[in-house]
SEMARVO-494439 format. One record per atom (N, C-alpha, C): residue in one letter; y, z, x. Coordinates in steps of 0.05 Angstrom, whole numbers, plus 5000, padded with zeros to 4 digits. Layout:
N
aYZX/...
This chain:
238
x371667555645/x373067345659/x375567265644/x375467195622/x377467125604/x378967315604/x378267615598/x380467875603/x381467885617/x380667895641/x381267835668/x384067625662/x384167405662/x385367285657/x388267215641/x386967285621/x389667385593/x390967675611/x389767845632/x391468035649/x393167995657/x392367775674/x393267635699/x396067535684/x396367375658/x398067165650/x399767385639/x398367555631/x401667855614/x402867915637/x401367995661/x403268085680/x404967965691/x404367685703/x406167535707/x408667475691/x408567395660/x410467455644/x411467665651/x410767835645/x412368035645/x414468065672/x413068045688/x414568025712/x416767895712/x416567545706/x418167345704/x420767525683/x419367605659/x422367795640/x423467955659/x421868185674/x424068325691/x424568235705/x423968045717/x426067825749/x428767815729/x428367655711/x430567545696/x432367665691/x431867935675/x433268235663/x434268295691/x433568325710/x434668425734/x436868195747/x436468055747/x438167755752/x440567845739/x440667825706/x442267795694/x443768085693/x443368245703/x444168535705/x446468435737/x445568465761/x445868345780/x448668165775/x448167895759/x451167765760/x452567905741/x452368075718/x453668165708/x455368395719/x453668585736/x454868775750/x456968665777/x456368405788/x457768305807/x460268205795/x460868105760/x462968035752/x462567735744/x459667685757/x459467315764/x458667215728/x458667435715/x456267355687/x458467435661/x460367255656/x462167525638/x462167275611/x464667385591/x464967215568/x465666985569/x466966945590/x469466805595/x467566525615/x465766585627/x462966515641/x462866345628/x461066505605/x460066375587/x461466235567/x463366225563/x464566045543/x465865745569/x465765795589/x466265495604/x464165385605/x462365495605/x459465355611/x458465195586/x459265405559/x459065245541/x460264985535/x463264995541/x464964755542/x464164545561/x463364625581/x461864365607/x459864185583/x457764265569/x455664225562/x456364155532/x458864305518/x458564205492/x460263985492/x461763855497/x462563475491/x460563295492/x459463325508/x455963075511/x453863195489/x453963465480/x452163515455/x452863465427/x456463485430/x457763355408/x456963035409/x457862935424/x457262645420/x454462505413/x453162655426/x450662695427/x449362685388/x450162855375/x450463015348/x451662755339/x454762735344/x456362425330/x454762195332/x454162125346/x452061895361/x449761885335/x448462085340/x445562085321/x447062115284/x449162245278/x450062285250/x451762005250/x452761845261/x453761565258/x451961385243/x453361325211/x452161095199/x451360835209/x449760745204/x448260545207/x449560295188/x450560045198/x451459905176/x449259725153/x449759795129/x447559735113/x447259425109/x444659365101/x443959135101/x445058995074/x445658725066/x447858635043/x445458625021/x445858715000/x443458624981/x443758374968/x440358274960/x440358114942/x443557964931/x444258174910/x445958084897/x448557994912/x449358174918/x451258074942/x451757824954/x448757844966/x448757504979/x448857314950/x447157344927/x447857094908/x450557164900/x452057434908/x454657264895/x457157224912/x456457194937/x457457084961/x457756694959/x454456704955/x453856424950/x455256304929/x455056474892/x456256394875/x459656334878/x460556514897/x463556454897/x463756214912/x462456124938/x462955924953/x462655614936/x460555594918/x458955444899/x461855344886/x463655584868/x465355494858/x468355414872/x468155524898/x470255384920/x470355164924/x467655134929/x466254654931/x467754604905/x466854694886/x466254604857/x469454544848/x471654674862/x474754704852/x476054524863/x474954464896/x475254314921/x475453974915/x472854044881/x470953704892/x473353514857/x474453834849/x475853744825/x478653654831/x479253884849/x482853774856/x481553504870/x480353444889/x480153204910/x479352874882/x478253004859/x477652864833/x479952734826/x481752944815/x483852964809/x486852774822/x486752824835/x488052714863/x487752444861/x485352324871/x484752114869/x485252004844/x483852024823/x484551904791/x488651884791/x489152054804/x492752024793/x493851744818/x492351754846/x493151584857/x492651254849/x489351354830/x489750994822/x490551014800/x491851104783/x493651014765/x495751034769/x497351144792/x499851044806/x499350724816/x497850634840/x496350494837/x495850194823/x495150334796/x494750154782/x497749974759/x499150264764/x501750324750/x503350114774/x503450024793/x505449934823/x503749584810/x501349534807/x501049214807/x501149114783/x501549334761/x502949164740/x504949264733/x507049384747/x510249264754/x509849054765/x508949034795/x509048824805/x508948534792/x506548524774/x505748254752/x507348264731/x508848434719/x511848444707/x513148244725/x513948374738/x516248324761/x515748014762/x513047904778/x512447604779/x513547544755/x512447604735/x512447344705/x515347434698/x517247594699/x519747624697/x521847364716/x519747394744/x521547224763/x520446994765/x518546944750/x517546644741/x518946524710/x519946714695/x521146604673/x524146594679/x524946744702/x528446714699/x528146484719/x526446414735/x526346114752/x526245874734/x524145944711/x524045694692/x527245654675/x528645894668/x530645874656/x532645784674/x532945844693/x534845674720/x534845374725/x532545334724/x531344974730/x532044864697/x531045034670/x532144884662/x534644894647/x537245074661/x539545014662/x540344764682/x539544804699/x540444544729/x539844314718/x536444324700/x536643964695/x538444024669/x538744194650/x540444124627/x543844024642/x544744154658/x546844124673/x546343804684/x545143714697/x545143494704/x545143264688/x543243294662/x543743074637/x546443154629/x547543414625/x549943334615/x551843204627/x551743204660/x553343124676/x553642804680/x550742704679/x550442424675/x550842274647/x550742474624/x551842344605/x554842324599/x556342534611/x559342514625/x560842324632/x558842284651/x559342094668/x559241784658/x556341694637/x556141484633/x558341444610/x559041644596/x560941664578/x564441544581/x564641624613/x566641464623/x565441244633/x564241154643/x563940884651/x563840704629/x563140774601/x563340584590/x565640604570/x567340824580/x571040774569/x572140634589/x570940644609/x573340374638/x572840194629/x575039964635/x574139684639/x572239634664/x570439414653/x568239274670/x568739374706/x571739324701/x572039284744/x572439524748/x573339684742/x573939924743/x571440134747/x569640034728/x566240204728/x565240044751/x565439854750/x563639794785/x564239924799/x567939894811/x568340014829/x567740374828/x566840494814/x565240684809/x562340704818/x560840534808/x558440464808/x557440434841/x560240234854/x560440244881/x560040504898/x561440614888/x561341024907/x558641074903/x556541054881/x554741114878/x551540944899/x549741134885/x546741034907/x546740774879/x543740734891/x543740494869/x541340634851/x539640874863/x537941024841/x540141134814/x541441284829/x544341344810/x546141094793/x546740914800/x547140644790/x545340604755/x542740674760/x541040504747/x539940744724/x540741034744/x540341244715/x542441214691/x545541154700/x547641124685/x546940894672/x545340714679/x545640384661/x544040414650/x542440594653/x539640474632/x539740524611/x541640834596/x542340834575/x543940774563/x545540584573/x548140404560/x547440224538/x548940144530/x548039874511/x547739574518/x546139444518/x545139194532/x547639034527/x548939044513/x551638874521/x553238964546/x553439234540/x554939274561/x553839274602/x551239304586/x549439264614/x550038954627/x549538764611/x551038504615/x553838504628/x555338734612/x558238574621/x558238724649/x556338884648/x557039004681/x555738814702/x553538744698/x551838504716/x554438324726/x555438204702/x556038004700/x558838064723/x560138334720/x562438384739/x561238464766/x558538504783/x558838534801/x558038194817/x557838054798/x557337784809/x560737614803/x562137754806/x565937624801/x566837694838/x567837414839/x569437424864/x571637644861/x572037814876/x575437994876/x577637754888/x579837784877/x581637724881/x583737824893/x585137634900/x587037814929/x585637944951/x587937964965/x586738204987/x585937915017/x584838095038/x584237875062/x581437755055/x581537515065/x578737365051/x575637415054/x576237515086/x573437685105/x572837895099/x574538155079/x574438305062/x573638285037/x574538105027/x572838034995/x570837885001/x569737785017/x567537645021/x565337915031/x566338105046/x563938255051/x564038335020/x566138495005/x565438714985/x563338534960/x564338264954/x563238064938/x561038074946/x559338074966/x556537974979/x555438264975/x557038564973/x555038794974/x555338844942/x557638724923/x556838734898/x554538664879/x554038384892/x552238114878/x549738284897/x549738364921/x546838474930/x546238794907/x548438914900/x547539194885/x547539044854/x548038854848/x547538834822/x544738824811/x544138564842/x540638574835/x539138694835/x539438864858/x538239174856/x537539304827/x540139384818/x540039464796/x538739324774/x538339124766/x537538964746/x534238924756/x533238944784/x530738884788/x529339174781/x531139404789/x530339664775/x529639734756/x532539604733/x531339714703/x529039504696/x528839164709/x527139054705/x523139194696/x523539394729/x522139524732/x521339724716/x522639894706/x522440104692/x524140414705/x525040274728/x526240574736/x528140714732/x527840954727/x527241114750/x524341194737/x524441224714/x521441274701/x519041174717/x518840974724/x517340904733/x515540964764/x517741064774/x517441184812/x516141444798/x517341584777/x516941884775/x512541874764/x513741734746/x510441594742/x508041564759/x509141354781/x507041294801/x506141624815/x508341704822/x508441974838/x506842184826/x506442234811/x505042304795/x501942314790/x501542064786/x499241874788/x498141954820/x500241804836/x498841984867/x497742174868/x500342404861/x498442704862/x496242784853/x496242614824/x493842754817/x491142614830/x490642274836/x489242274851/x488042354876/x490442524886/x490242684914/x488242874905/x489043024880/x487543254879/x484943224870/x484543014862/x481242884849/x479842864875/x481242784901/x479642664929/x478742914934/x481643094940/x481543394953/x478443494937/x478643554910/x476543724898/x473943714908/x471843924921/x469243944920/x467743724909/x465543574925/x464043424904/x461143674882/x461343704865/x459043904854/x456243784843/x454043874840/x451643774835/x452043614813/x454443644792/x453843464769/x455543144770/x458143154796/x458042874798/x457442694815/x454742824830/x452642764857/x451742494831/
């Protein structure tokens, strides 16, 4: 049976070879089977076996190693690390610019607080000199002469010039704004006589007083009690 069989399967082969051999005889003898055949056929079929070939021989992109990645990481590490120094850096120079701008500035104040103190006290040095000038001529005029001076003036001003005079002469001045004027229309010397004898007293109830020292004093005294009211009361003078 099996002989039988393995018969059966040679013959058929075999057959199938001479179908084939005869086939290929056939197109060759017809012209249909030549070199030229066969080399288009090859070309139809070899670009897709090339690619095919390229395709499968195409690298694969490799995976990054270990090291790689730590020194991917290590470089980024020191990018922060350069990032966190300039941004360090930077900052430290801005506050000592910074710091460099508010003390000019506190220069600058105590510069323009000492040339203000030296201004004020040129103005009051200027002013005593001016009033001692001044009282300097009043007490080269004769008596009528410095009233009528004394006249142009306030009567605070009046009483700064007299107070440092000499008590004689403070006398002889009292004594001239209480003198009738002479000559002149009568309703005229009667007003100027009446605003003399009214500024003399003034004056004399002033220095009586102590002024001008004395206004500057009280004022003083005010403020500071203002600022005792103003102040917080605190647990220790509950």
């Amino acid at each position: 049976m099996i002989r039988s069989f393995w018969v059966v399967l040679s013959v058929g082969c075999v057959t199938v070879m001479l179908s084939e051999a005869v086939g290929l005889a056939l197109l060759w003898s017809q012209g249909l089977l030549s070199t030229r055949r066969i080399r288009e056929v090859r070309e139809v079929f070899g670009p897709q076996e090339k690619e095919a070939v390229a395709f499968e021989a195409e690298p694969q992109p490799a995976q990054p190693s270990s090291q790689d990645v730590l020194r991917d990481r290590s470089l980024r590490v020191l990018s922060l690390t350069s990032l966190e120094t300039e941004a360090g850096l930077l900052k430290s120079m801005i506050e000592n610019e910074r710091n460099g701008l508010i003390a000019q500035r506190a220069d600058f104040q105590k510069e323009k607080a000492a040339f203000n103190s030296q201004l004020q006290q040129l103005a009051d040095k200027n002013v005593v000199e001016a009033r001692e000038q001044s009282r300097s001529v009043l007490l080269a005029l004769p008596a009528a002469d410095a009233v009528e001076r004394l006249m142009q003036l306030s009567v605070t001003e009046d009483v700064l010039l007299m107070r440092e005079m000499p008590e004689a002469k403070i006398a002889l001045l009292l004594k001239e704004f209480s003198t009738q004027p002479e000559g002149g229309d009568a309703a005229t010397a009667a007003r100027d006589s009446a605003a003399k004898i009214q500024r003399g007293k003034e004056i004399f109830e002033r220095i009586t007083k102590g002024e001008p020292r004395e206004s500057i004093i009280r004022s003083a005294l005010n403020n500071l009690q203002q600022i005792e009211a103003e102040r917080p009361v605190t647990s220790g003078n509950k």
